[in-house]
Structures are given as structure tokens and as C-alpha cells.
C-alpha positions as CSV (number, residue, x, y, z in Angstrom):
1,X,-27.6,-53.8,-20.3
2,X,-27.4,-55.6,-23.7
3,X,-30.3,-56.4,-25.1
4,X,-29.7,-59.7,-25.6
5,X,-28.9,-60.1,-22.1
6,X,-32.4,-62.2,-20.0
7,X,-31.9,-59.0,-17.6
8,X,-32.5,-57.0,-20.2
9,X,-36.3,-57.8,-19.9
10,X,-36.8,-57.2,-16.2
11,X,-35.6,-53.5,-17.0
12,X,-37.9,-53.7,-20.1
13,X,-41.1,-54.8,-17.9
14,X,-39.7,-51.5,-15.2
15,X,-40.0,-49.5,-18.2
16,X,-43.3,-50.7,-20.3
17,X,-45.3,-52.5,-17.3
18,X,-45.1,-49.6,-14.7
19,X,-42.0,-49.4,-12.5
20,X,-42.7,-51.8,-9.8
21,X,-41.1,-53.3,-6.6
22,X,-41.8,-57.0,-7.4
23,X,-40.1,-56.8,-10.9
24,X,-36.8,-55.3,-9.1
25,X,-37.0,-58.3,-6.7
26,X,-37.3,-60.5,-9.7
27,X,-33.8,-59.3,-11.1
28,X,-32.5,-59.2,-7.6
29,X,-33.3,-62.9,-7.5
30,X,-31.8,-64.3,-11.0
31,X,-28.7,-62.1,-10.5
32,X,-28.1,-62.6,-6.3
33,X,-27.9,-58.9,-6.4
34,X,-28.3,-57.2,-2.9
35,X,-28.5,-53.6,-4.2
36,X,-30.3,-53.1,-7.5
37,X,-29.8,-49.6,-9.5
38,X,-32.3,-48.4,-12.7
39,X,-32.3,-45.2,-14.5
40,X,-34.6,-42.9,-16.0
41,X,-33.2,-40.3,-18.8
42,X,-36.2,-37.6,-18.7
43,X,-36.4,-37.8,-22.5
44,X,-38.3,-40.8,-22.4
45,X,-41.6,-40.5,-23.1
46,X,-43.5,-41.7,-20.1
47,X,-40.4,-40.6,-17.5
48,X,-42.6,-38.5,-15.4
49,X,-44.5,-41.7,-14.8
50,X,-41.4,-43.8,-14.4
51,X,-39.8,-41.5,-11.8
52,X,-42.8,-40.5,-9.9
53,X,-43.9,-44.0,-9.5
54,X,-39.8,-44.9,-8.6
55,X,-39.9,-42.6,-6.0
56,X,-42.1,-44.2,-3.8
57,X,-40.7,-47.7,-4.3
58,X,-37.0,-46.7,-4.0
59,X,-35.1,-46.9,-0.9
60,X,-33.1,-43.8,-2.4
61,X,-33.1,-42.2,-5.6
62,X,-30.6,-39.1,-7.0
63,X,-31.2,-37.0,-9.9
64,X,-27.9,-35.7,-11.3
65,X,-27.4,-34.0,-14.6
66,X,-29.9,-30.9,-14.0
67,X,-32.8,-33.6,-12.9
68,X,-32.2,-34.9,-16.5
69,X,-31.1,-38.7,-15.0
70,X,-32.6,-40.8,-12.3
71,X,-31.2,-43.3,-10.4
72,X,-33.1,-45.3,-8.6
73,X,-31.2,-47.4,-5.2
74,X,-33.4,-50.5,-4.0
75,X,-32.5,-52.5,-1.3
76,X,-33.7,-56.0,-0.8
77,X,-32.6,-58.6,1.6
């Protein structure tokens, strides 16, 4: 996502204010986007948080790479 992009702070609030449901129904909303995807590289800093805290909110996650990258599947009607 470009950073000068206004989705570009949704992902930013996943990352910085704890990865919550509500902000993923946010984007959802301002893009009419059924299926919304976010990522987690484990280098980042606070990724265990980010992907423990993921898991639970997802409707499906993957980790590819050697469980170096996260994706994250959420569904919303």
C-alpha cells in the first residue's frame, strides 16, 4: 500500500493500535471490499503480538515462507 494512500493508515492503526477486527471493517467499508487480506513479516518488532492477536480475529490465516509471513483472510458481509 503506498504510503500516501488514506488505506495506508487503517493498515498503520492494525499495526501500531493492536490488530483489531473493527479497524479491518473500517477499510472494508471505504474500499467496498468483501475479503480484506493483511500481512505480518516476523521481523517486525511486535509480530508475535500482531499474529497471535490476528489469529483469533481472522476467518483464516496461512503462514508461508518457513512461518516468516502471515496472511491474515477476513471476511465481512
Amino acid at each position: 500500500i503506498p504510503t500516501s494512500s488514506p488505506l495506508y493508515n487503517y493498515y498503520l492503526d492494525m499495526v501500531y493500535e493492536g490488530a483489531q477486527r473493527e479497524t479491518i471493517e473500517q477499510a472494508s467499508e471505504f474500499t467496498n471490499a468483501k475479503v480484506v487480506y493483511f500481512v505480518v513479516n516476523r521481523y517486525w518488532a511486535r509480530s508475535k503480538e500482531l499474529i497471535s492477536a490476528s489469529k483469533k480475529q481472522a476467518d483464516d490465516w496461512a503462514a508461508l515462507a518457513g512461518d516468516q509471513i502471515y496472511v491474515f483472510k477476513y471476511v465481512l458481509d
